[in-house]
N, C-alpha and C positions, 0 to 999 in steps of 0.2 A: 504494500500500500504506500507508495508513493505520489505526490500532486502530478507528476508528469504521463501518469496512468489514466488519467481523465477525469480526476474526482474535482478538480477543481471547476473543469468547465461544467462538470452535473451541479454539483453543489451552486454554482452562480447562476444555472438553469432554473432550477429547482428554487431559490431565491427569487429569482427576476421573474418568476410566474406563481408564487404561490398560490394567487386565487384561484387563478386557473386551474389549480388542479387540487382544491382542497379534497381533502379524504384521503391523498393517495398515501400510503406507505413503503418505504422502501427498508431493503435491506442491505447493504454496501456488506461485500466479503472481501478481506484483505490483511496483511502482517506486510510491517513494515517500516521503514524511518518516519514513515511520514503520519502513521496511525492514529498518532495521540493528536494532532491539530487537526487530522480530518474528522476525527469526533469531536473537538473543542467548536469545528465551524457550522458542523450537522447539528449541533445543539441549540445552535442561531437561530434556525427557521423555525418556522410553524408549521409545516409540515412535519410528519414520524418519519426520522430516520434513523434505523438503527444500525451502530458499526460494528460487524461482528470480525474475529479472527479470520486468517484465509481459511478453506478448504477446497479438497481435491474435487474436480467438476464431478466426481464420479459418484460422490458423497449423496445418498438417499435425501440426506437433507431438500436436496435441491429440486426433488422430482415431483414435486405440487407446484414449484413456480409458472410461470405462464411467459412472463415479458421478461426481459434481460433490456436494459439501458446499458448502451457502450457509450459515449460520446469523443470518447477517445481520437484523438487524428497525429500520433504520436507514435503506436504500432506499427510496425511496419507489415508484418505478419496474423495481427488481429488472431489471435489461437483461440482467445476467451469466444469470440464471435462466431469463429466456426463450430467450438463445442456444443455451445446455446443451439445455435441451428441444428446441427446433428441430434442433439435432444427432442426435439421436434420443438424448440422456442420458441417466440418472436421477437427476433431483436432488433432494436429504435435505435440508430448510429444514426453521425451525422453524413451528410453530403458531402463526401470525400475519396480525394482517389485512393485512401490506402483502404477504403471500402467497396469499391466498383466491382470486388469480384462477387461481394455477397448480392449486387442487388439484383442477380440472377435466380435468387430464391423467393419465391411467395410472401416466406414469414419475415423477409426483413423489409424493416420501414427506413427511409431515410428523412430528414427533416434538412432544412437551410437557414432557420433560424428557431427563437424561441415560440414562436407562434407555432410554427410546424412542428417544434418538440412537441407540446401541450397537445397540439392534432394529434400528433402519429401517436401517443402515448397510451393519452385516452382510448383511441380508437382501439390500438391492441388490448388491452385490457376490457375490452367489450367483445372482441372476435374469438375464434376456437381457431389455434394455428395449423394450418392446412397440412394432412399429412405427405411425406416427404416420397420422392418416389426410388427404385433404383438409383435410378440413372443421377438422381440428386443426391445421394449419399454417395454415393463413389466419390461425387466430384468434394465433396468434405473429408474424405479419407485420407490418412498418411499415401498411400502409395500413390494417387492421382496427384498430391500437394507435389511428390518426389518425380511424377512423370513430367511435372509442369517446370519445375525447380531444370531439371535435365536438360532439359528445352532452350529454356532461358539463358540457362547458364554453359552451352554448349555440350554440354559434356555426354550428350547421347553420340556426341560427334567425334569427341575424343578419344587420341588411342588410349587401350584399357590399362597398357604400363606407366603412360603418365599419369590416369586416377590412382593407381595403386599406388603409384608413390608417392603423389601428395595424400593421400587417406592413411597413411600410414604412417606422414609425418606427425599430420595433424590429429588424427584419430586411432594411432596405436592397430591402423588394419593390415592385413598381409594378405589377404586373399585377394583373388583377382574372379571370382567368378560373378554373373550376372547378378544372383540373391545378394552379395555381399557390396557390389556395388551399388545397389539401389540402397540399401540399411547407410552406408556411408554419406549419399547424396541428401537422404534424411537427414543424416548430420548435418550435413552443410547448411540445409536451410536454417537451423536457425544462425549459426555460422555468419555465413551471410545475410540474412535477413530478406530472402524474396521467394519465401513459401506460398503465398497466396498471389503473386504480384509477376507482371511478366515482361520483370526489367532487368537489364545488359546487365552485369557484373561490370562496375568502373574496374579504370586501370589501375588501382590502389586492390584490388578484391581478386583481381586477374592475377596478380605477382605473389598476393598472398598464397593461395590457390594452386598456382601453379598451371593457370590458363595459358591455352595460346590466345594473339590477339588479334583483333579482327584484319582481314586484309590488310584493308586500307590503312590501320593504324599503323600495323606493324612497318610496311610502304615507307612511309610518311620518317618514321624512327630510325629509317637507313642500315 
């Protein structure tokens, strides 16, 4: 539970609409440096919010909830969001690119300000979240997050001796067969950080890594 997690811009949401949404309750989970002044600022409002300790999304506790509020635009990989979804959630993020892969799902709402918070909010909280199909769960699974990551990140294209040896700089692997490369590129995503997202690896991530680089860069670098 840190403020760069999103508590800050829920909590000033959550503030700057109170009436709007009198009645609602929330319940914020999280452990962290930042724990004790996000309950010091939750205790502001007038709305019920309560801060409980983190726990694991897998935790029974969590299996009556209904809506999940992310606002967060800081993740780069939104894990929390894909969970919630995978649960069969609804979750209310904001209108952001490190969100664009969710709003290919039913249950998530996006909002572009606090008026549209207080909309999408409400409205989930009156709705039954649509259930998920196939073909929608795959796409929220590790191995589909790693088919995408591969894509992005070249390395369905790379020889399999250069992953192995950077996976085994960086992640203690020695194997080189296909199962073991995919479990490594899992690594990488959070590593790098473009799990969900289907962007270049810069030229700081490529050296880390142990990428080749694009043509024309490499061209370019003589």
């Amino acid at each position: 539970m840190v403020w760069s997690k999103g508590y800050k811009e829920l909590l000033k949401l959550l503030r700057d609409n109170q009436k709007e949404l009198t009645g609602l309750e929330i319940d914020l989970y999280g452990s962290g440096e930042d724990s004790a002044e996000v309950q010091k600022a939750a205790k502001k409002l007038e709305l019920t919010v309560r801060v409980n300790p983190g726990r694991d999304h897998a935790d029974p506790l969590f299996h009556d909830y209904k809506v999940f509020l992310n606002p967060s635009t800081t993740d780069v990989v939104c894990t929390t969001s894909a969970e919630a979804l995978a649960m069969g959630k609804i979750v209310v993020c904001a209108n952001h690119p490190s969100n664009d892969f969710f709003k290919q799902f039913p249950n998530c709402r996006t909002y572009d300000d606090g008026k549209w918070f207080v909309e999408a909010t409400r409205k989930a909280l009156t709705e039954e979240p649509a259930p998920l199909t196939d073909a929608q769960r795959h796409e929220l699974s590790w191995e589909a997050a790693t088919e995408r990551f591969l894509k992005a990140a070249e390395l369905d294209q790379a020889p399999t001796k250069r992953l192995a040896k950077t996976s085994s700089r960086l992640f203690m692997s020695t194997s080189m067969n296909l199962g073991r490369r995919m479990e490594d590129a899992s690594a990488l995503v959070h590593y790098v950080g473009t799990g969900f997202l289907s962007l270049q690896p810069d030229e700081d991530q490529r050296k880390e890594l142990g990428l080749p680089f694009p043509f024309e860069k490499h061209r370019s670098r003589g």
